[in-house]
C-alpha positions as CSV (number, residue, x, y, z in Angstrom):
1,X,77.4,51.8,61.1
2,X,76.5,51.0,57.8
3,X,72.5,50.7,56.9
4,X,71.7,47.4,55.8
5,X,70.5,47.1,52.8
6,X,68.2,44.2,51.9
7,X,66.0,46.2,54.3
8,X,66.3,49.1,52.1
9,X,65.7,47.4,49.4
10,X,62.6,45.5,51.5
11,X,60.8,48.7,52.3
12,X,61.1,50.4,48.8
13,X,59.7,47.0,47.1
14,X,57.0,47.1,50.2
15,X,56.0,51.0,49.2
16,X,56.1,50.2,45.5
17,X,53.9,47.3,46.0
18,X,51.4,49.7,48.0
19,X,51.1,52.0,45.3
20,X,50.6,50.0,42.3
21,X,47.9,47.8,44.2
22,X,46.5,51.2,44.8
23,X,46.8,52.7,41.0
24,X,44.9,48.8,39.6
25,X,42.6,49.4,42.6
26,X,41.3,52.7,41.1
27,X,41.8,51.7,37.7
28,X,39.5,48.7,38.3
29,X,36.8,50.9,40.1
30,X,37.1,53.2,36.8
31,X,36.1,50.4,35.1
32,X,33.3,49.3,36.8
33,X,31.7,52.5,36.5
34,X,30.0,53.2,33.1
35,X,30.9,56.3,31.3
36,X,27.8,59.3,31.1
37,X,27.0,59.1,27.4
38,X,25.5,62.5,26.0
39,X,22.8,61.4,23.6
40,X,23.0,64.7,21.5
41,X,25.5,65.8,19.1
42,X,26.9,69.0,19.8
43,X,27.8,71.8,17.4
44,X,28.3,75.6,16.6
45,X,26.2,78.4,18.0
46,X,23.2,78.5,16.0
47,X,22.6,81.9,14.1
48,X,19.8,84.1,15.3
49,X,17.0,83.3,13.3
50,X,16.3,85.8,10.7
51,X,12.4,85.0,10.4
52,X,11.6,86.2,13.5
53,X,12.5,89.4,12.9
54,X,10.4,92.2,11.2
55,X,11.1,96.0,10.9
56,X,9.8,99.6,11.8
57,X,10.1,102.9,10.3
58,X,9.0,105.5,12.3
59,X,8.2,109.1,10.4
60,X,8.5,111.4,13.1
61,X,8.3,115.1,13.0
62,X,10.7,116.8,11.5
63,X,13.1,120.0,12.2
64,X,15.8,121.8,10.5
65,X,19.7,121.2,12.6
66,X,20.8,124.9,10.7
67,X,18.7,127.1,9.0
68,X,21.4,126.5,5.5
69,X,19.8,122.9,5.9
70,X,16.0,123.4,6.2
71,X,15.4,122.2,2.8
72,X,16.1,118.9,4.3
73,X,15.0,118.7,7.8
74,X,15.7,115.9,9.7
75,X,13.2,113.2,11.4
76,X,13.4,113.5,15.5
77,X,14.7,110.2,17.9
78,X,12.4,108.2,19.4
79,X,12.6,105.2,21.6
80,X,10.9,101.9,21.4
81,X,9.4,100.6,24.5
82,X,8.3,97.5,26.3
83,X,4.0,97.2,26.1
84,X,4.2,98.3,29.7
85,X,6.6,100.7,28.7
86,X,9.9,100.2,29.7
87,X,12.5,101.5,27.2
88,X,14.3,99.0,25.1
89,X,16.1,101.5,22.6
90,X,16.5,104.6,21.1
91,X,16.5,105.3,17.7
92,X,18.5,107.9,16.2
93,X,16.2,108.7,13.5
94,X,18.3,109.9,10.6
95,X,19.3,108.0,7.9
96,X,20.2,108.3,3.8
97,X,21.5,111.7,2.2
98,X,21.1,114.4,4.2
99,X,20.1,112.5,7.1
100,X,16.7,113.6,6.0
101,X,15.0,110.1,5.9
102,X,13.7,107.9,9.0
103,X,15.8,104.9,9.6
104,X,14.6,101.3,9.3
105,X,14.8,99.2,12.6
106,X,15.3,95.5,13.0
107,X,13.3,94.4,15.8
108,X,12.1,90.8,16.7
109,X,8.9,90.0,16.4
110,X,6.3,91.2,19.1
111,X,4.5,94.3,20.6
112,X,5.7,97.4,21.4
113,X,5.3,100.9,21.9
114,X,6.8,104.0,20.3
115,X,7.3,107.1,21.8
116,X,7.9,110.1,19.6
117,X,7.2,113.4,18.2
118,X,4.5,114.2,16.4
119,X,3.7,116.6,13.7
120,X,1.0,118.6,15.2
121,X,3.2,119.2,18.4
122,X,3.9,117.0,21.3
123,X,4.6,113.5,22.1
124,X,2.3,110.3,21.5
125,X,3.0,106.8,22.1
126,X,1.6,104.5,19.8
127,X,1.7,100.8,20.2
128,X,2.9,98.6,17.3
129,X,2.9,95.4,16.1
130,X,6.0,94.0,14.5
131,X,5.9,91.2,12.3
132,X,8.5,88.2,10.5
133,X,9.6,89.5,7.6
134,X,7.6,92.9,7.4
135,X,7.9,96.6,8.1
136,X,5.4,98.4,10.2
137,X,5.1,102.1,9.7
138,X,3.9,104.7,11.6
139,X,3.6,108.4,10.3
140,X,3.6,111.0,12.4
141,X,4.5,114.1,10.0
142,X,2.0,113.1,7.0
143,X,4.4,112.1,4.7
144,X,4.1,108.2,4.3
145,X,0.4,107.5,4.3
146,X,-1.9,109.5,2.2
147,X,-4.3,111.3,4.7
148,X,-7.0,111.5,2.9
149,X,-7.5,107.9,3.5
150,X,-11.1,106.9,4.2
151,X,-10.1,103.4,4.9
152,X,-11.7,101.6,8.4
153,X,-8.4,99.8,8.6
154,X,-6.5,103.5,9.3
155,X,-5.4,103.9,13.1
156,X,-5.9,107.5,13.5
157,X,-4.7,110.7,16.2
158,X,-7.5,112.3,18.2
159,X,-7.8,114.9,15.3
160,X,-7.6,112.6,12.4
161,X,-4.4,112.1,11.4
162,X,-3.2,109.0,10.0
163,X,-0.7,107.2,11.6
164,X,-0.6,103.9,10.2
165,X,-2.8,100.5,9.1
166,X,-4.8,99.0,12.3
167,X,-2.9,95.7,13.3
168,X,-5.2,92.4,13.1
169,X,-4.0,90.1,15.9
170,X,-6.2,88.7,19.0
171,X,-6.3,91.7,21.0
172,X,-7.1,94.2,18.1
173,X,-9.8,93.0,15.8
174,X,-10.1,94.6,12.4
């Protein structure tokens, strides 16, 4: 028996009907939605800002690696920490010819605290202040800051050694 086929042809027009009433029914609700329109334009990643960022140079004691070296003794680590002291980082401390000078470290602006060697012996933890564009130092093995320093504006060890220029912020008044 053959298949007869006007109603072939009947049921494909039928189907094709059915789905392009269905694409313009879609199509029509697209249109009756408005589109979102972001009101900002968007573009590249900014860059970090370099303005918020200040430095530190910490002169920590010092020790000779090899006695053929000791003319050029190198400054010990030290680790920068959170004001309630969680570590952030630590600094290898050895930088320049020799390795003999402290290294400077970027650091955003904010508190912190230092934990290092001293050279008396021991470890203190000083807390610093690092501001845009400047470079806080602390000396811990007498060689930055002249210790002879009189100054009321001198942050000073239990025994009177110099370990940097008192902050003037909020919570430390000069």
């Amino acid at each position: 028996m053959k298949p007869n086929l006007r109603v072939v042809r009947s049921a494909c027009r039928v189907s094709s009907c059915w789905t392009t009433g269905l694409i313009a029914l879609v199509s029509l609700a697209a249109c009756a939605t408005p589109p979102v329109v972001v009101q900002s334009v968007v573009g590249p990643q900014p860059a970090p800002d370099s303005h918020s960022t200040g430095h530190l140079v910490v002169y920590s004691a010092t020790y000779a690696p090899v006695v053929e070296e000791s003319e050029y003794p190198v400054h010990t680590d030290y680790t920068v920490a959170t004001p309630d002291d969680k570590p952030l980082k630590r600094v290898g401390n050895a930088t320049g010819p020799f390795e003999s000078y402290p290294a400077k470290v970027p650091l955003p602006a904010g508190e912190y605290h230092v934990r290092a060697q001293y050279e008396g012996g021991g470890v203190v933890v000083v807390p610093v202040v690092i501001e845009p564009e400047k470079t806080t130092v602390v000396d811990l093995d007498s060689e930055a800051i002249p210790q002879h320093t009189d100054a009321s504006n001198m942050v000073r060890l239990a025994d009177g050694h110099v370990v940097g220029w008192r902050a003037t912020s909020p919570s430390n008044p000069p």
